[in-house]
N, CA, C and O atoms as a Tripos MOL2 file, in Angstrom:
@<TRIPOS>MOLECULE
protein
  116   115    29     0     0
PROTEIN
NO_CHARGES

@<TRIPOS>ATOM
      1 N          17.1950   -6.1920   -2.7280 N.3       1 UNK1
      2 CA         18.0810   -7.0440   -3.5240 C.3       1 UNK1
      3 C          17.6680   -6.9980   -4.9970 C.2       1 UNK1
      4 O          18.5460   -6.7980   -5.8360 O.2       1 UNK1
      5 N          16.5160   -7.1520   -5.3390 N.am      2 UNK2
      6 CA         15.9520   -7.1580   -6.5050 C.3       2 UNK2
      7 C          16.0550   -5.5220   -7.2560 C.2       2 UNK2
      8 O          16.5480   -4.9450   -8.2260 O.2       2 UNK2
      9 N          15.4670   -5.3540   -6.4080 N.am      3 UNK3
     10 CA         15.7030   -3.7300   -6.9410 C.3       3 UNK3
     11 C          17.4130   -2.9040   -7.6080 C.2       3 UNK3
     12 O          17.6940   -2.1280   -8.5220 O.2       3 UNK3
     13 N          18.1540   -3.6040   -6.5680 N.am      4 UNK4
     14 CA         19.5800   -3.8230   -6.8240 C.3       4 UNK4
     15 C          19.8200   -4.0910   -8.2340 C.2       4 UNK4
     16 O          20.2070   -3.4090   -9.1830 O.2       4 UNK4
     17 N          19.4480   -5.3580   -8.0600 N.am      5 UNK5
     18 CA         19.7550   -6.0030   -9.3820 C.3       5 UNK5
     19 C          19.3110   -5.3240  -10.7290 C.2       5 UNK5
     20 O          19.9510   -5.3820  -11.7790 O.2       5 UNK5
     21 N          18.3090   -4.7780  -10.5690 N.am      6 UNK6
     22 CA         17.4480   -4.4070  -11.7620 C.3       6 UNK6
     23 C          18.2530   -2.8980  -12.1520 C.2       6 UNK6
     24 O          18.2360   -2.5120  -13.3200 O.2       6 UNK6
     25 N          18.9700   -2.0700  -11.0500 N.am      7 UNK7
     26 CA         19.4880   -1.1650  -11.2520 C.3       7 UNK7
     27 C          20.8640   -1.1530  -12.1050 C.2       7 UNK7
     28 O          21.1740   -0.4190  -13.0440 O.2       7 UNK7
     29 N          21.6140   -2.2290  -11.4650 N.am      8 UNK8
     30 CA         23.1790   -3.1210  -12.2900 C.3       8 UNK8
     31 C          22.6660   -2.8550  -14.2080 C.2       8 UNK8
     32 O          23.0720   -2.1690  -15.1460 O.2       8 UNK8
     33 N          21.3340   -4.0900  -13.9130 N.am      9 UNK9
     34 CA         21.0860   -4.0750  -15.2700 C.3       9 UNK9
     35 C          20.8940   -3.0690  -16.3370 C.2       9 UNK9
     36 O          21.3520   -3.0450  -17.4790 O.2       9 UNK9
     37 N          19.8090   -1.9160  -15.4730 N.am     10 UNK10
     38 CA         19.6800   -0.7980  -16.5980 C.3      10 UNK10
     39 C          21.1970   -0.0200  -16.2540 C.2      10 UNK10
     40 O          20.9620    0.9280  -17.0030 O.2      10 UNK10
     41 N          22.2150    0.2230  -15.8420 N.am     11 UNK11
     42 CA         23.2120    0.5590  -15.9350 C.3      11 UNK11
     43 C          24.0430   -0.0320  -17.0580 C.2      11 UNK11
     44 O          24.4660    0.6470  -17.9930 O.2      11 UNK11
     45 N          24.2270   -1.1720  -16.9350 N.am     12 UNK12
     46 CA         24.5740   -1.9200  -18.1170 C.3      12 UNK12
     47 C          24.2770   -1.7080  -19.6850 C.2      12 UNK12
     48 O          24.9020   -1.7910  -20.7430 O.2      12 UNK12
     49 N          22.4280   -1.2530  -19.0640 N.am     13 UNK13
     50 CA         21.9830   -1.5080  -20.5080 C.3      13 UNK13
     51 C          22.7870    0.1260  -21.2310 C.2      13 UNK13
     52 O          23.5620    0.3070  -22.1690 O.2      13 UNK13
     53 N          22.0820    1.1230  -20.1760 N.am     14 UNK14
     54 CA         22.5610    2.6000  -20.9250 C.3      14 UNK14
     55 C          24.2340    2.4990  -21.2980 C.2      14 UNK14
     56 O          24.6740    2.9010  -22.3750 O.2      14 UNK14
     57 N          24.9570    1.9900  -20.3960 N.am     15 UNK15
     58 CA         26.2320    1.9840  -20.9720 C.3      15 UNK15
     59 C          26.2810    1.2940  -22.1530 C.2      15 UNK15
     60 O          27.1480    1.8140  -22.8570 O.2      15 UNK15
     61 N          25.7630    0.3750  -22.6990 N.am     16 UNK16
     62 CA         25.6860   -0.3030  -23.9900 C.3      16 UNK16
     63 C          25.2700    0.4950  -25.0660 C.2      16 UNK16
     64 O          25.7650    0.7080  -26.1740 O.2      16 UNK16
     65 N          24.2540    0.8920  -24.5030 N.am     17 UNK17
     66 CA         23.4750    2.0800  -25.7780 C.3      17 UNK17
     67 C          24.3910    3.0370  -26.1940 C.2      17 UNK17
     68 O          24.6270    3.2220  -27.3880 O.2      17 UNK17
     69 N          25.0360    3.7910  -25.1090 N.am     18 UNK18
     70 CA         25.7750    4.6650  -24.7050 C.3      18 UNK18
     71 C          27.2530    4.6390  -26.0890 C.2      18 UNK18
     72 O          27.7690    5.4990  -26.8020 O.2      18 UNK18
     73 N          27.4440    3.2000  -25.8870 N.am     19 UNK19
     74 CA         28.6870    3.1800  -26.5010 C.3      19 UNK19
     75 C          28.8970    2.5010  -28.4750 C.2      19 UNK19
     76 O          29.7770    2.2140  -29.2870 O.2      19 UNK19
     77 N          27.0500    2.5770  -28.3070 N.am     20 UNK20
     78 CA         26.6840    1.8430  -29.8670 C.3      20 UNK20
     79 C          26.7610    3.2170  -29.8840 C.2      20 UNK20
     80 O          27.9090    3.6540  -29.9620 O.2      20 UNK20
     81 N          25.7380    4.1430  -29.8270 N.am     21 UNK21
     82 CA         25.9860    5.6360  -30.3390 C.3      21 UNK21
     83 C          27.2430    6.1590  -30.2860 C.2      21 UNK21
     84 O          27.4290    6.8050  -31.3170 O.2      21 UNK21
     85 N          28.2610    6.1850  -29.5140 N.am     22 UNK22
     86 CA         29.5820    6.9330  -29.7370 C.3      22 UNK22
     87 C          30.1660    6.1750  -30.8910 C.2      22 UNK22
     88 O          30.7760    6.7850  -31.7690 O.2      22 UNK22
     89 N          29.9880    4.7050  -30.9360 N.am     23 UNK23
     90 CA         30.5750    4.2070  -32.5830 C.3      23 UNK23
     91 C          29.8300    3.9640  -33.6560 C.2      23 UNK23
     92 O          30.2560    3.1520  -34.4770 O.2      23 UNK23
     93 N          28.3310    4.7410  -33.9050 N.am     24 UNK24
     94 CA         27.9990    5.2800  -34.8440 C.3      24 UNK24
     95 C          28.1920    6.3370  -35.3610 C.2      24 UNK24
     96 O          28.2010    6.5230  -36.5780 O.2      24 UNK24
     97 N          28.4350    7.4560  -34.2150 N.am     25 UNK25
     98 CA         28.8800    8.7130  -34.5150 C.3      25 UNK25
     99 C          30.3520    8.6170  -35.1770 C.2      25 UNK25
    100 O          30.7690    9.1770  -36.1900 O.2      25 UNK25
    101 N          30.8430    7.9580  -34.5150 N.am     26 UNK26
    102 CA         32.6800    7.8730  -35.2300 C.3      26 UNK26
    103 C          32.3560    7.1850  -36.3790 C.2      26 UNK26
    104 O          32.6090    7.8250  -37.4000 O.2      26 UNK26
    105 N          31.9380    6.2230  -36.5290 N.am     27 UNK27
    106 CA         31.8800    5.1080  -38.1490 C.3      27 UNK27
    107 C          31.1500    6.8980  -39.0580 C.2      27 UNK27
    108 O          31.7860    7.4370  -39.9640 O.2      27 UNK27
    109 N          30.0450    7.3670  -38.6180 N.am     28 UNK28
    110 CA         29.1710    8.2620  -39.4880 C.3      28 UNK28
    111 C          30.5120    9.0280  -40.0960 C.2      28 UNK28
    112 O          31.1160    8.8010  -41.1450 O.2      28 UNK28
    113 N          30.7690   10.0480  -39.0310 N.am     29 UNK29
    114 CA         32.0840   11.0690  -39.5270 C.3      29 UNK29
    115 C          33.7420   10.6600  -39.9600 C.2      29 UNK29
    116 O          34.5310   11.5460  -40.2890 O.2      29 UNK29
@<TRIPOS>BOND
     1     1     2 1
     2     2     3 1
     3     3     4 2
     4     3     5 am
     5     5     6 1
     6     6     7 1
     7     7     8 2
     8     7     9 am
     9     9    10 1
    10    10    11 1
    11    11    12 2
    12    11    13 am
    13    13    14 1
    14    14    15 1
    15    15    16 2
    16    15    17 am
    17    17    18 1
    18    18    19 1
    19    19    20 2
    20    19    21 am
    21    21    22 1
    22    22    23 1
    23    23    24 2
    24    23    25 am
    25    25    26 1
    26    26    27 1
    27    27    28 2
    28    27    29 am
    29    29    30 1
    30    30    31 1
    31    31    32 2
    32    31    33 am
    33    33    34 1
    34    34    35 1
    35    35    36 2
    36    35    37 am
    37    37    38 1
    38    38    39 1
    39    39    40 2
    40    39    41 am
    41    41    42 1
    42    42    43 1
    43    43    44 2
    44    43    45 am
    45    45    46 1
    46    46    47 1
    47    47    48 2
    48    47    49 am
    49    49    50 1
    50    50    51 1
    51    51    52 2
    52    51    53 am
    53    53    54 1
    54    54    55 1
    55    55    56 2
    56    55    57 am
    57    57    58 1
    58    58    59 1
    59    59    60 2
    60    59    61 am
    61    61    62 1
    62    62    63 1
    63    63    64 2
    64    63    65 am
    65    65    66 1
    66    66    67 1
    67    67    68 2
    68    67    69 am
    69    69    70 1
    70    70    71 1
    71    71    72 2
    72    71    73 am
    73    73    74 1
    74    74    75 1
    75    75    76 2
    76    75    77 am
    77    77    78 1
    78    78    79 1
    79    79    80 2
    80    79    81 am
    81    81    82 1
    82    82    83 1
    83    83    84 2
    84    83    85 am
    85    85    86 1
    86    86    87 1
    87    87    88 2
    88    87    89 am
    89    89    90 1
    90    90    91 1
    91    91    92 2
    92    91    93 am
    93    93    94 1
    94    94    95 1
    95    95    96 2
    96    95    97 am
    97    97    98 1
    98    98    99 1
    99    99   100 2
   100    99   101 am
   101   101   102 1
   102   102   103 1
   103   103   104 2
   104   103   105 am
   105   105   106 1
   106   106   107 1
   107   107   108 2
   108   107   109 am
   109   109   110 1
   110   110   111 1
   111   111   112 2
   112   111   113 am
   113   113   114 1
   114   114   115 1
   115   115   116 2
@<TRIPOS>SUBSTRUCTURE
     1 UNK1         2 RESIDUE 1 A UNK
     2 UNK2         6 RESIDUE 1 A UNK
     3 UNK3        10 RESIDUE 1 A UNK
     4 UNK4        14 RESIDUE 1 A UNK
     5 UNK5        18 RESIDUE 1 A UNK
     6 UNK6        22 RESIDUE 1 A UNK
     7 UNK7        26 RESIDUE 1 A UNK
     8 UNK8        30 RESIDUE 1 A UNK
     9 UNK9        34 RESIDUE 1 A UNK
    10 UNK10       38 RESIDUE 1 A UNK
    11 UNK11       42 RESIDUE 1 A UNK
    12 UNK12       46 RESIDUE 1 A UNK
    13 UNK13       50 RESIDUE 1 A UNK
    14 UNK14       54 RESIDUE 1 A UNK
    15 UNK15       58 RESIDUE 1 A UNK
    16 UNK16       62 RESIDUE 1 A UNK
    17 UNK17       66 RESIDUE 1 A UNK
    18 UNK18       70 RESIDUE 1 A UNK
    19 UNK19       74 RESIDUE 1 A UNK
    20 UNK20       78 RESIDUE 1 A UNK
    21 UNK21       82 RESIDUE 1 A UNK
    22 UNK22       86 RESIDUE 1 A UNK
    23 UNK23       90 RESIDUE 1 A UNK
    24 UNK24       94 RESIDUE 1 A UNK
    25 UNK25       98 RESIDUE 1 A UNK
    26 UNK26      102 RESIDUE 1 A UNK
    27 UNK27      106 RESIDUE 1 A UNK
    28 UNK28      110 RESIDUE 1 A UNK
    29 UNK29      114 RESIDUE 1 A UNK
């Protein structure tokens, strides 16, 4: 269960990261 959970989260997190970099790259160019 925990382990679960902790997986949701870093999913979450990379998709977040994920999508600050694609709108730095667009704001950059």
């Amino acid at each position: 269960m925990v382990l679960i959970k902790m997986v949701c989260i870093e999913s979450v997190l990379v998709a977040d990261i994920a999508t600050l970099v694609f709108n730095f790259d667009r704001y950059k160019n």
